[in-house]
C-alpha positions as CSV (number, residue, x, y, z in Angstrom):
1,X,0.0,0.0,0.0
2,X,1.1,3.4,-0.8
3,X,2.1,5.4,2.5
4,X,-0.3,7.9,2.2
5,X,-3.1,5.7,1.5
6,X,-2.0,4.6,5.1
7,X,-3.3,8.1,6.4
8,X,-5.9,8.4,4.1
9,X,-8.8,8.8,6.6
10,X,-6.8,11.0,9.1
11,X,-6.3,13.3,6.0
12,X,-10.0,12.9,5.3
13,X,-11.0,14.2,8.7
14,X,-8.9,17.2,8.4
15,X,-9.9,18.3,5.2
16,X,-13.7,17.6,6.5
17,X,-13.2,19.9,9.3
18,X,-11.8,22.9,7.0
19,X,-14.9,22.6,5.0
20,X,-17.4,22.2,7.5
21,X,-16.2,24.6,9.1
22,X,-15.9,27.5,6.1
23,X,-19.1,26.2,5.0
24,X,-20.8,26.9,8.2
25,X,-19.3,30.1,8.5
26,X,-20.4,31.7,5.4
27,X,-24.2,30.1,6.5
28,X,-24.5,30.7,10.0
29,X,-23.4,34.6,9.6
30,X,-26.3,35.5,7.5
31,X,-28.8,34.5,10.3
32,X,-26.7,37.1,12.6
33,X,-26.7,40.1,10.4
34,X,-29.7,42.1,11.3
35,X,-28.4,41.7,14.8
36,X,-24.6,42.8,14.0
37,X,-26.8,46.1,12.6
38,X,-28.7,46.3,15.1
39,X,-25.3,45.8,17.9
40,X,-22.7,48.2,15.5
41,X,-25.5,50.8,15.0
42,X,-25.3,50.7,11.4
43,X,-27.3,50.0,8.1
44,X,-28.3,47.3,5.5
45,X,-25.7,48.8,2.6
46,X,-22.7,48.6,5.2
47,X,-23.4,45.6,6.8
48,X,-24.4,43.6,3.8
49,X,-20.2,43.9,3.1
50,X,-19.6,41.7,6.5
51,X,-21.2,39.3,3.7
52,X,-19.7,40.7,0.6
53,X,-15.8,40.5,1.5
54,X,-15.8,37.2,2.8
55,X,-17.6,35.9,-0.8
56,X,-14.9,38.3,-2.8
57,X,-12.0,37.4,-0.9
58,X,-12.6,33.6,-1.1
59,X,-13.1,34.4,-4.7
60,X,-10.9,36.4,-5.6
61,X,-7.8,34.4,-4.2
62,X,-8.7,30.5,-4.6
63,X,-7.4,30.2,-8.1
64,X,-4.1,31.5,-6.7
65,X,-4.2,29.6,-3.3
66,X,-4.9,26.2,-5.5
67,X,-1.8,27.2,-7.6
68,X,0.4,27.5,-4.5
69,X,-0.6,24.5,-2.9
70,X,0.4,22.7,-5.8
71,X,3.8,24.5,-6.3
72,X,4.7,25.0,-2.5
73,X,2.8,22.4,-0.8
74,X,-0.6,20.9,0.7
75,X,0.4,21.3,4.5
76,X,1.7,24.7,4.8
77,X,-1.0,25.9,2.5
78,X,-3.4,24.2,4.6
79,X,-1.8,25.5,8.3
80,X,-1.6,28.3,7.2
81,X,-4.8,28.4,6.3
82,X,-6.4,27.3,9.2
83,X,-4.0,29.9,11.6
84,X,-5.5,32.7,9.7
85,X,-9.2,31.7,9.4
86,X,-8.8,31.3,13.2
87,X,-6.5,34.8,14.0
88,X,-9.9,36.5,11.8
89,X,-12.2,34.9,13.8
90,X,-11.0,36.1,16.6
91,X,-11.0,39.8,15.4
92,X,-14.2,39.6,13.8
93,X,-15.7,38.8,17.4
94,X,-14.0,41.7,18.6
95,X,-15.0,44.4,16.3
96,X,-16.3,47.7,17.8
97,X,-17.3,49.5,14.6
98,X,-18.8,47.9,11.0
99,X,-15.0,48.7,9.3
100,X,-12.6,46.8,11.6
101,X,-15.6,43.4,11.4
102,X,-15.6,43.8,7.7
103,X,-11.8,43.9,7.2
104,X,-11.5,40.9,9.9
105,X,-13.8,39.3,7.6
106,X,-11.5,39.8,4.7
107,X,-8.8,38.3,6.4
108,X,-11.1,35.3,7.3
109,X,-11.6,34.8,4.3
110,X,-8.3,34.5,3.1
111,X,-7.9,31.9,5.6
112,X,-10.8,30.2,4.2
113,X,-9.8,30.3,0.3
114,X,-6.1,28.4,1.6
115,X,-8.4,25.7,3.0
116,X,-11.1,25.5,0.1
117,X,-8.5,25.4,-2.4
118,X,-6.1,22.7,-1.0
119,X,-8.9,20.6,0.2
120,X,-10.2,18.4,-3.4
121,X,-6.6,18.1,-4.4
122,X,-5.8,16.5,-0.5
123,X,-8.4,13.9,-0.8
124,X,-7.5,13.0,-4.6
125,X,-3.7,12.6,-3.5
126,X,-5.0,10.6,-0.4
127,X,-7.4,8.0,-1.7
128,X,-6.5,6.1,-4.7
129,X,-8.6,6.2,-7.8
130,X,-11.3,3.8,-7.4
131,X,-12.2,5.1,-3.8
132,X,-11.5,8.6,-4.7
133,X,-15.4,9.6,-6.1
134,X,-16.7,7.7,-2.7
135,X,-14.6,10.3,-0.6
136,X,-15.8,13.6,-2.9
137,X,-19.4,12.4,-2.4
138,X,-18.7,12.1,1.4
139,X,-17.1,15.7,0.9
140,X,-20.3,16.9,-0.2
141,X,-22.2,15.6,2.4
142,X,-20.2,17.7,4.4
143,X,-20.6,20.4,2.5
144,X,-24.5,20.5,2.8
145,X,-23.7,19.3,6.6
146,X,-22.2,22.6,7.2
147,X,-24.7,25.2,5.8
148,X,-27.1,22.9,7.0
149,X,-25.8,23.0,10.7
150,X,-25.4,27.1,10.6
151,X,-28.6,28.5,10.4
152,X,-29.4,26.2,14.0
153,X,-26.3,26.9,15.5
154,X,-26.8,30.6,14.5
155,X,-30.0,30.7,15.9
156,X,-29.5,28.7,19.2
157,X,-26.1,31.5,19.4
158,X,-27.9,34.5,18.9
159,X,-30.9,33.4,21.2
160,X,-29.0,33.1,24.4
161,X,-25.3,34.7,23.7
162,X,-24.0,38.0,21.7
163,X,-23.6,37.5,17.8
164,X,-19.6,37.8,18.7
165,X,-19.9,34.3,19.6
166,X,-20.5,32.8,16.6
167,X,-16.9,33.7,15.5
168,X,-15.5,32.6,18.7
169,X,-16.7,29.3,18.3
170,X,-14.2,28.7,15.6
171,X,-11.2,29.8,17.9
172,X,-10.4,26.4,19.4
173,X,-11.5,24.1,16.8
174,X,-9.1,26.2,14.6
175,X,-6.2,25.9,16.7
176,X,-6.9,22.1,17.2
177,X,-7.2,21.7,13.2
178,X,-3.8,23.2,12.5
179,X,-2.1,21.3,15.4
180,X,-3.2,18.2,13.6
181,X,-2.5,19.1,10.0
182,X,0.8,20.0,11.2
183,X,1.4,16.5,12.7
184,X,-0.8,14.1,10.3
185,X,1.1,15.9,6.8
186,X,4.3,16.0,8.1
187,X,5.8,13.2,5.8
188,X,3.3,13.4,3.4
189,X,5.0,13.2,0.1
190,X,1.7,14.2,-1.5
191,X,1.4,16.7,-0.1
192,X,4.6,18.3,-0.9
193,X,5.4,21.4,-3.4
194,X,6.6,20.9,-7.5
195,X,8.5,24.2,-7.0
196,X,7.2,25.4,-10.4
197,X,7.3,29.2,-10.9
198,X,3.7,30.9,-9.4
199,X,1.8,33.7,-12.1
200,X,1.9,36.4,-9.5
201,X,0.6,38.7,-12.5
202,X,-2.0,36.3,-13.2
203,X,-3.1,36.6,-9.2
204,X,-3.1,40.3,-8.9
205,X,-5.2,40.9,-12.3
206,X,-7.5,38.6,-10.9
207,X,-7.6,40.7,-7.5
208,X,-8.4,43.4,-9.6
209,X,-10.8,42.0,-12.2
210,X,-13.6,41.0,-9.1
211,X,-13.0,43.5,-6.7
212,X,-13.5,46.7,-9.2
213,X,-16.5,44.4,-10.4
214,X,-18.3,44.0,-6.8
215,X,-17.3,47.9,-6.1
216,X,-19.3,49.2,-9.3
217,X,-21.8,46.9,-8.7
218,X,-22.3,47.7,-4.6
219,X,-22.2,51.5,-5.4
220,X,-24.0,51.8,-8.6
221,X,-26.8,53.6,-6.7
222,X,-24.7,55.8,-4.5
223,X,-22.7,56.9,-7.3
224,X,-25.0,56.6,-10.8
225,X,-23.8,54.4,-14.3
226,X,-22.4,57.6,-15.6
227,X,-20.5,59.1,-12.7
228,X,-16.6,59.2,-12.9
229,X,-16.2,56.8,-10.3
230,X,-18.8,54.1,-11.8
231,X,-16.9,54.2,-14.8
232,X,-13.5,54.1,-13.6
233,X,-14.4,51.2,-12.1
234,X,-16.3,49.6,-15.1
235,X,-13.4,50.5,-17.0
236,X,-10.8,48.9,-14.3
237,X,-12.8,45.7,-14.6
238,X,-12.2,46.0,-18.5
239,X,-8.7,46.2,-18.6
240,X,-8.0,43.7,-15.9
241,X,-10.1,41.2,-18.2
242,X,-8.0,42.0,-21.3
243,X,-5.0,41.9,-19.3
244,X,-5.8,38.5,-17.5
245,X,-6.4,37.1,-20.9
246,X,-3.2,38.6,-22.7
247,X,-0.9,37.2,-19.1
248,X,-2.5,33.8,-19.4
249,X,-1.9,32.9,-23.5
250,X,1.5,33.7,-22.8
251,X,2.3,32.5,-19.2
252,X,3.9,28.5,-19.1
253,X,2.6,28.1,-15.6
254,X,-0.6,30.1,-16.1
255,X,-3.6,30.3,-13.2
256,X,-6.3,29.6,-15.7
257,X,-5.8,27.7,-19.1
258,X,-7.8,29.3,-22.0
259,X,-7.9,26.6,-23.8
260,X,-11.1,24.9,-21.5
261,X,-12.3,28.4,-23.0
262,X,-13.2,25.9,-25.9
263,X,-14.6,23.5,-24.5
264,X,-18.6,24.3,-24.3
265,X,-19.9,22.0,-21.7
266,X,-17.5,23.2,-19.3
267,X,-18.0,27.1,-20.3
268,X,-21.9,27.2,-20.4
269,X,-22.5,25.1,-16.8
270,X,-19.6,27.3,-15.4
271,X,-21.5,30.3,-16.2
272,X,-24.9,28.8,-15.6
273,X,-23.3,27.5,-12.1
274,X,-22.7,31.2,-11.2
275,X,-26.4,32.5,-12.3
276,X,-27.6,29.6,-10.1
277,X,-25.6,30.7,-7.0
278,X,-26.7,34.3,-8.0
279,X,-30.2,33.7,-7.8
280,X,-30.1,31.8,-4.5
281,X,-28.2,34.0,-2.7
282,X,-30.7,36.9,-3.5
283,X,-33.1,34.4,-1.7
284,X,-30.4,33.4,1.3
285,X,-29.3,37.3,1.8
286,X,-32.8,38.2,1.8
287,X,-35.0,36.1,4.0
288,X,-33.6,36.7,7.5
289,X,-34.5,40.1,7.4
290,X,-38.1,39.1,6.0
291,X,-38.0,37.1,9.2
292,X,-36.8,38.9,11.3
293,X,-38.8,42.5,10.4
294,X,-41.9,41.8,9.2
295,X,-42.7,38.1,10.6
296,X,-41.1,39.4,13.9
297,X,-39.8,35.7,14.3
298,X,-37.1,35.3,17.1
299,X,-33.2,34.0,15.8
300,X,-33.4,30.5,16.3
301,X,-37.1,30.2,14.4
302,X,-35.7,32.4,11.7
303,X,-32.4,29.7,11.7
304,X,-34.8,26.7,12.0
305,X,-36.4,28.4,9.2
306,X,-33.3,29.0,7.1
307,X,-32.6,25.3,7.1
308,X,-35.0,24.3,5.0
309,X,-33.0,24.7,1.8
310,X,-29.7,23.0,2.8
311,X,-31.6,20.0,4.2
312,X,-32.9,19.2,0.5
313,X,-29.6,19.9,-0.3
314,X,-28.1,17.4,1.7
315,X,-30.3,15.0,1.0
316,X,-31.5,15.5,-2.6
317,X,-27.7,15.7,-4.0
318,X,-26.7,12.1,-3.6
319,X,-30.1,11.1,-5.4
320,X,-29.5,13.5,-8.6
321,X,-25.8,12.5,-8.6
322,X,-27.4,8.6,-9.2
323,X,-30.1,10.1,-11.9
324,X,-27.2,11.9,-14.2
325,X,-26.0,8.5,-15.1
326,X,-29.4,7.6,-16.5
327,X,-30.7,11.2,-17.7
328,X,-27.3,12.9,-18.4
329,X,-27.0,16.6,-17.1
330,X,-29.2,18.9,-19.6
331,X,-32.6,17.5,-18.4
332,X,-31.8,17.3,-14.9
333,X,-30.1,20.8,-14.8
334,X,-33.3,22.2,-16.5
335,X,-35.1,21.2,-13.7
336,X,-33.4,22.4,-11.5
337,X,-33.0,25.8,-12.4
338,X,-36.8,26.0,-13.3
339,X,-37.7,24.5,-9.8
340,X,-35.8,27.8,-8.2
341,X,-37.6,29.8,-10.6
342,X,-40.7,28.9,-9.2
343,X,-39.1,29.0,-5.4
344,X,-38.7,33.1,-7.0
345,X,-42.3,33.6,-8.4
346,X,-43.5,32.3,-4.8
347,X,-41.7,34.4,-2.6
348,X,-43.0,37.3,-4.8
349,X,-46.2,36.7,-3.7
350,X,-45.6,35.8,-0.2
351,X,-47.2,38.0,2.8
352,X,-46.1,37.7,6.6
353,X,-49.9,37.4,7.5
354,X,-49.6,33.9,5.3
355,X,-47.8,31.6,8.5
356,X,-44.4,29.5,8.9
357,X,-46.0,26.4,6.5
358,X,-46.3,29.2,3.3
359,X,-42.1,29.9,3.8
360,X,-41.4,26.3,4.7
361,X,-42.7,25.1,1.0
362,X,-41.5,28.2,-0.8
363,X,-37.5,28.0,0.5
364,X,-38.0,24.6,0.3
365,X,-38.5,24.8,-3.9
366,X,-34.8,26.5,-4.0
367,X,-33.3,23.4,-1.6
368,X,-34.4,21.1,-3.7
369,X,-33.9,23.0,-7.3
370,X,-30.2,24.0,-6.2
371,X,-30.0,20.2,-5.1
372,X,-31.0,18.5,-8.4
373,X,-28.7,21.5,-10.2
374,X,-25.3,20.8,-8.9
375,X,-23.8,17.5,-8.5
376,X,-24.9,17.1,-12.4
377,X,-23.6,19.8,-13.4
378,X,-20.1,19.8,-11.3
379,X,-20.2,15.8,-13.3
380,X,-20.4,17.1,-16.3
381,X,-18.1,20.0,-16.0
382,X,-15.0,17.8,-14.3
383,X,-15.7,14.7,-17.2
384,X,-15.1,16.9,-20.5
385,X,-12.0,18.6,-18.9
386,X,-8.4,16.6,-19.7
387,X,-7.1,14.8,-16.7
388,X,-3.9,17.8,-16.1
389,X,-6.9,20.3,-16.3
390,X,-9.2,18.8,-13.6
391,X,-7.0,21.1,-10.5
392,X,-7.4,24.5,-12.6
393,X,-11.4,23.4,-13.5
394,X,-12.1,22.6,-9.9
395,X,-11.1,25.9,-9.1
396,X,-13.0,27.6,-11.7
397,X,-16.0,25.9,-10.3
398,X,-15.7,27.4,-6.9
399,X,-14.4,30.7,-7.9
400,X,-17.6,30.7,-10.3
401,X,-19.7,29.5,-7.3
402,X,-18.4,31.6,-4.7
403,X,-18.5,34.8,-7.5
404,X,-22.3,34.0,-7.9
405,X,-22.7,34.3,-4.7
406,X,-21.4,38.0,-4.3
407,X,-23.4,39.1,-7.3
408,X,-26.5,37.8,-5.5
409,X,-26.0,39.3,-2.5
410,X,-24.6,42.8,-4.1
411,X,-27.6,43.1,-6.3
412,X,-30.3,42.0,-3.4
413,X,-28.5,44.7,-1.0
414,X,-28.6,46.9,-3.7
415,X,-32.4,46.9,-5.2
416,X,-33.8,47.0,-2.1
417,X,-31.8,49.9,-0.1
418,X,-32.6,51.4,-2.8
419,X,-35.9,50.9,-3.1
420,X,-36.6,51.0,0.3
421,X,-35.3,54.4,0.9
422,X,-37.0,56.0,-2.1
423,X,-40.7,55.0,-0.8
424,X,-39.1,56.2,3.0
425,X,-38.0,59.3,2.1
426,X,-34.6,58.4,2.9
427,X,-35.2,55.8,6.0
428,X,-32.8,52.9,5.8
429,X,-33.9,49.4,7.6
430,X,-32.5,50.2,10.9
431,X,-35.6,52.5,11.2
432,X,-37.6,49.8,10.9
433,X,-41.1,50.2,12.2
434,X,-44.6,49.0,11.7
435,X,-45.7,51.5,9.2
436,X,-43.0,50.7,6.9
437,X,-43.8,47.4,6.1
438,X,-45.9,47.4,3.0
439,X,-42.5,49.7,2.0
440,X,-40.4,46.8,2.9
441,X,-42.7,44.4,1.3
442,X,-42.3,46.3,-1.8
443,X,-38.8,46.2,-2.4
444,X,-38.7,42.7,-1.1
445,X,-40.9,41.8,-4.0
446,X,-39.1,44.0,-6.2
447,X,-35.8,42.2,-5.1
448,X,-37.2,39.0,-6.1
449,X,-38.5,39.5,-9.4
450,X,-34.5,40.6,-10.1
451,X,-33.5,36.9,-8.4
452,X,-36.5,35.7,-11.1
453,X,-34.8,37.7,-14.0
454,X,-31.4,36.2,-13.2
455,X,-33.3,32.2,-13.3
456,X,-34.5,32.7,-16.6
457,X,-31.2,33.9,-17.9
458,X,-30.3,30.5,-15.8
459,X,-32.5,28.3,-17.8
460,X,-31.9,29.4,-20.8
461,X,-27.8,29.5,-20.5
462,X,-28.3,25.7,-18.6
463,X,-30.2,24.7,-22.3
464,X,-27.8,26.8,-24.6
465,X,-24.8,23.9,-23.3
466,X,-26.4,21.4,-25.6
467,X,-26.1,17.4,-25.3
468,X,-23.3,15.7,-23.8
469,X,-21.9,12.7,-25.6
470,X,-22.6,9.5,-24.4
């Protein structure tokens, strides 16, 4: 037996326990943020970025972390990893003002994006090939596992204890995590570096490709399409794509091979992938603050509420994973999308009057169409990529995941602050009061029909991919 293979399910648990715990993270902070606005005495357009740069830092760097873990190693990528998601934590539960929690969060989620990114290629250097699909499915149970387990623990937290303590809980698991991936990789040959040159360029156009992207998207309605600002950053985001493209034709060791550019079932479910995650988040972002305002609903029925979704996720996955081999990933993915769509239409027409059983059935709709939506099209996407590709097109996947799920969030936050204060006469949602909540049920409609528009585009880039050869 290969010595690795001899670790295998030590290795296992570690990488396990970096995703679970990123995973529940990015879940169990959305149930806390109308209390971190309510605590740091701010509003929905500031606090929405305790969201926001998490999602654009995990993006933003996980092509480049991937890169590094193959060239300088699994273990210190991973350590590392972990030591900074934890030192963030920490800070993020200490914050005093919005700023200082949204730059911890950055820093969290650098920490996060060294574990997300080392964590596939761990468990394909750890299991060998015909046990290697039986530990990603097991990774993806802990995947739903996580942002299943956050909205509870989020609500049970913010029930009895501050919101502080639902970074503090990561502290000691964190330290634990590192001890042991310090001690369990140690004489890993796997998991050691090639040594190949890193495309720095390639990282810092990227950098600047999705952060001047999120900016003029997040202050579009502050600043207006044609203000100077709006299009210097439009026009930053330009040039960085141009740029990224021109670095990566010529680079030998590039981030991101253009050549899967030609391949169209990986391009259309990549982008399809990202309009999925779009239109959920607008859904994820959204509904705690439904809950929580109008409903009136304490924070552990808002989180019991909130895990609708990831339960059919959890549990729907495994069964549409079994159905691609029979159906293939067009059909399946067609459902899917349209299943969310209607999960969109419903919540348009939802009222707080209605009762818990009318949101239970609605979130429900985007569980179970994000569930039948993504192991197929993840299949489908990793089996028409060449074998030396499969590292690069993983993290692709994520980055187009994880990018989806800024856009969602950016354009919810920003439709209905908007919104909201234009039929207040300038009130934000920390002035939240019983009069205003047709005004909030307006824009909350209006946000969703956006989520709706984005679905549609959904289905109709998920049919545009074609048929996949048998």
């Amino acid at each position: 037996m290969h010595p690795v293979y001899e670790k295998k399910w030590k290795i296992f648990f570690l990488v396990a326990t970096s995703i679970f715990m990123s995973t529940l993270d990015s879940s169990i902070v959305n149930i806390a943020l109308p209390y971190m606005m309510q605590g740091l005495k701010t509003n929905m357009q500031t606090i929405q970025w305790v969201v926001l740069m998490y999602l654009v830092t995990v993006s933003c760097l996980l092509l480049t972390f991937g890169r590094l873990s193959d060239i300088k190693g699994r273990r210190p990528v991973y350590v590392f990893g972990f030591t900074i998601f934890t030192a963030g934590s920490l800070l993020c539960g200490m914050a005093e003002i919005p700023l200082f929690l949204i730059v911890s969060r950055a820093l969290q989620g650098c920490g996060a994006s060294m574990l997300m990114a080392c964590s596939p290629a761990l468990i394909v250097d750890a299991f060998p090939v015909r046990e290697r699909g039986k530990a990603l499915g097991m990774i993806g149970a802990v995947v739903a596992a996580g942002l299943t387990t956050g909205p509870v623990v989020g609500g049970f937290i913010l029930e009895y204890f501050s919101w502080r303590f639902i970074f503090f809980i990561n502290i000691p698991i964190g330290i634990a995590a590192a001890l042991c991936g310090m001690l369990v990789l140690k004489d890993v040959h796997a998991a050691q570096g090639s040594g190949e040159p890193m495309d720095k360029t390639g990282g810092i156009l990227l950098i600047i490709i999705l952060s001047s992207l999120i900016v003029f998207m997040t202050q579009l309605s502050k600043w207006g399409f044609f203000s100077a600002l709006s299009l210097s950053f439009a026009g930053l985001f330009i040039l960085g794509c141009i740029f990224f493209a021109v670095n990566e034709s010529k680079s030998r060791y590039p981030l991101f091979d253009l050549k899967l550019l030609e391949i169209k079932l990986f391009v259309f479910p990549v982008i399809a992938s990202a309009i999925l995650f779009a239109a959920l988040f607008v859904i994820v972002f959204m509904m705690p603050f439904y809950l929580t305002y109008p409903c009136g609903f304490s924070a552990s029925k808002t989180g019991s509420i909130m895990i609708v979704p990831f339960l059919f996720l959890l549990f729907v996955s495994p069964v549409s994973g079994v159905l691609y081999d029979k159906l293939g990933s067009r059909l399946l993915c067609m459902t899917g999308m349209s299943v969310l769509t209607l999960s969109l239409v419903s919540l348009i027409y939802i009222q707080p009057s209605m009762g818990v059983l009318s949101i239970l059935w609605r979130v429900a709709l985007a569980g179970i169409g994000t569930a039948l939506y993504v192991s197929p099209n993840n299949t489908v996407i990793m089996s028409c990529v060449p074998l030396t590709r499969r590292g690069i097109a993983s993290g692709a996947v994520a980055t187009a995941r994880n990018l989806g799920m800024v856009v969602g969030v950016a354009l919810a936050g920003l439709i209905f602050s908007t919104s909201f204060s234009n039929l207040t006469n300038g009130l934000s949602l920390e002035n939240y009061l019983a009069a205003t909540e047709p005004f909030f049920m307006i824009s909350f409609k209006r946000t969703m029909v956006m989520g709706l528009v984005l679905s549609c585009l959904g289905i109709f880039v998920t049919y545009a991919r074609g048929k996949e050869k048998k």
